[in-house]
N, C-alpha and C positions, 0 to 999 in steps of 0.2 A: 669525291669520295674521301679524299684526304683532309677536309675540312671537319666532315663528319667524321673521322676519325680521331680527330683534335678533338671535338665536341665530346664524343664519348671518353676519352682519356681525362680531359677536365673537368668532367662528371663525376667519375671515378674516387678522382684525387679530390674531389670536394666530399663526397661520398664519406670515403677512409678519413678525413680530416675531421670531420663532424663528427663520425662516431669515435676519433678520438679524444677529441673536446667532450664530448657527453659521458664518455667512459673517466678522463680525468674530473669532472664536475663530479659523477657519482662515488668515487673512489675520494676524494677529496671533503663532499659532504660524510660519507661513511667514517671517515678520520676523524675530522670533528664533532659529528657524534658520540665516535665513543669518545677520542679525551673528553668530552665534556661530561658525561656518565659516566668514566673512571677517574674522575679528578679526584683528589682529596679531599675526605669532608670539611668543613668550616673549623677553623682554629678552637678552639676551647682553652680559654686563657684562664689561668688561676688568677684570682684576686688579694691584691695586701689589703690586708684587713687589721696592721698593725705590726707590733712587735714582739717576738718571744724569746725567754731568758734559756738559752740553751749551752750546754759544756762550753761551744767555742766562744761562748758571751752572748750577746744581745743580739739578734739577727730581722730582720723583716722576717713577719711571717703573712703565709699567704695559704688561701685556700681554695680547695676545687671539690667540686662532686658530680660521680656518676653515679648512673644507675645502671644494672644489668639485668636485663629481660629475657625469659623463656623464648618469646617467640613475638614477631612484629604482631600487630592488633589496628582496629579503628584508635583508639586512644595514644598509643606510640605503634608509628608507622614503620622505624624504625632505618636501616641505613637504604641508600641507593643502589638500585640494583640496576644493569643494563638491558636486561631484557625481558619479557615476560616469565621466560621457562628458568631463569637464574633466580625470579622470585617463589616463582612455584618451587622451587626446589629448597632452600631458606626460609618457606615458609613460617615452619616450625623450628625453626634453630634458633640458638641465643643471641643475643649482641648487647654491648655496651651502648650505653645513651647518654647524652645529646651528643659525643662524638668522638671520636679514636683519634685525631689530630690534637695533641696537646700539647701545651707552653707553662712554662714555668720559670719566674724567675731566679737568673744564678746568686749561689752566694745566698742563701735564705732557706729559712725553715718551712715546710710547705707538709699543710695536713689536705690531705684526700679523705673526704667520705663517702664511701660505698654504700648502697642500697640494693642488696640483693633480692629479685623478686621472682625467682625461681624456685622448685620443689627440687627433687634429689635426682641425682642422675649415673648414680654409681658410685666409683672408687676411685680413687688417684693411684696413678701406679706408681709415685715416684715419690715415697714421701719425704724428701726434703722438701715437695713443696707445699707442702702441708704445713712447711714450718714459718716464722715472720724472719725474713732478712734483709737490713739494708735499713732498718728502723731506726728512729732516734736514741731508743732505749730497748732494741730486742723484741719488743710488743707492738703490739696492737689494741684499738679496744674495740671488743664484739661486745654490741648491747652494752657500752657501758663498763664491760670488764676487761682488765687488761689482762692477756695472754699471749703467751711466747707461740703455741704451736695450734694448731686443731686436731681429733682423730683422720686419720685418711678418711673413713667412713663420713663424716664431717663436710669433707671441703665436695664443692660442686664447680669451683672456677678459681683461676689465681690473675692477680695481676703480677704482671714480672716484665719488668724493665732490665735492658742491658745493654749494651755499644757493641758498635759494629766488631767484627773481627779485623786488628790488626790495628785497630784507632788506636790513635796519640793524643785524643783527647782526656779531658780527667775519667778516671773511673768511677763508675754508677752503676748499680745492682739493687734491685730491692724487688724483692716477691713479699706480694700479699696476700695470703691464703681466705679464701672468700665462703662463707658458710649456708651450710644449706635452710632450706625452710623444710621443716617436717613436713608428713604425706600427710599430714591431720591439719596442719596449717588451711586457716581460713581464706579461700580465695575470692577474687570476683570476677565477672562474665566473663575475662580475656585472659584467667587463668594468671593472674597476677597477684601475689601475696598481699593480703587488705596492713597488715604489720610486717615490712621486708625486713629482714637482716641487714643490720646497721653496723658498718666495721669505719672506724676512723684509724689513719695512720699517720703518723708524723716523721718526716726523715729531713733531709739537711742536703740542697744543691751545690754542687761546686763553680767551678768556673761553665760559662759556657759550651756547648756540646750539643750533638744531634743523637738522638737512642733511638729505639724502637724496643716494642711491647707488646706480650702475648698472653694470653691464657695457656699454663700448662695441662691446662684440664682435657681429658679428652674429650671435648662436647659436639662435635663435628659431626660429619657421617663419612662413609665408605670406609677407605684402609684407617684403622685399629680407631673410628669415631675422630681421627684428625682432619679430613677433608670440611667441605663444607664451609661453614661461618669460619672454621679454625685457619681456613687459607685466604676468605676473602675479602678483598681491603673495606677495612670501615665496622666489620664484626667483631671478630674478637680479637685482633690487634691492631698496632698504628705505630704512630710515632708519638714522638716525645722531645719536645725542644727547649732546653736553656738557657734562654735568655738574658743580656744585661738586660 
């Protein structure tokens, strides 16, 4: 009897051990699933494409471009989402494309070109940010033309860069106020402007530094249209790296 009673005990503890092994395997795969579905998307590095004559003198200059999209499609799939019901839900919401991870090198002048391919989505409620700041020269050029500010009515998205709170690294700011496409603008199948809104901006990096980047627009959903894209990594903000 006390043999069997060994037997059953060691049955037990083989039992409870196993399902603790299988509970750490599943909890373990579950882990590595998401980081690897919330990792950061792929770097997006600006390109030197040469040199330009600015106040501080002669600088590398270097260039990058996104696009900003209504809503993911077969044509741009748009960012990573972790689950089914987190796509269904972003469905229709904006994001920047090919990627919210950005680098730029320090010490250089560095022009961004925007391609806005959305229609209108309201108002801005804040209009400083309606306005260009952080620019080489105050402006911007929309289509070509250079302007300091847009109407609130105007902007549908901003890019705005700034450093963490409390950093000791050099200071960086720049909003860029991003313009809409009229409701009479020509579309195609995926609801994407056929001629997007073309904003180029040129500004000037300092020393090395880590920023991060949002849209002040409210284009989200739930509390006041900020939830949604506006909180989730890879949509409508990131980071931003300075590079030697």
């Amino acid at each position: 009897m006390r043999g069997l009673a060994k037997v059953k005990i060691v049955k037990r503890l083989l039992v409870t051990l196993t399902t603790v092994l299988i509970g750490v395997v599943i909890v373990s795969a579950v882990g590595i699933f998401s980081w690897w579905n919330e990792r950061p998307p792929a770097v997006l590095k600006a390109e030197v494409v040469g040199t330009l004559e600015t106040p501080q003198g002669e600088l590398p200059h270097a260039t990058l471009e996104l696009g900003i999209y209504p809503s993911p499609s077969g044509k741009v799939a748009g960012p990573r989402t972790v689950s089914s019901l987190q796509s269904e839900l972003l469905s229709a919401q904006p994001f920047f494309w090919p990627s919210s991870n950005l680098e730029l090198p320090a010490n250089s002048a560095v022009t961004i070109t925007f391609l806005q391919f959305g229609g209108p989505m309201g108002q801005i409620y804040n209009e400083y940010f309606a306005e260009v700041h952080g620019s080489l020269d105050g402006t911007m050029k929309w289509n070509g033309k250079s302007v300091k500010r847009l109407k609130p009515t105007e902007v549908t998205h901003t890019f705005t860069v700034y450093q963490y709170p409390e950093s000791n690294q050099p200071e960086f700011f720049l909003n860029v106020p991003l313009p809409i496409n009229s409701a009479t603008a020509k579309m195609d199948k995926d609801g994407y402007a056929v001629e997007p809104q073309k904003v180029e901006v040129t500004f000037i990096t300092g020393d090395p530094g880590s920023y991060v980047w949002n849209c002040q627009f409210p284009c989200g959903d739930m509390y006041q249209e900020f939830g949604g894209a506006m909180q989730t990594r890879g949509w409508m903000g990131g980071t931003l790296q300075v590079v030697a």
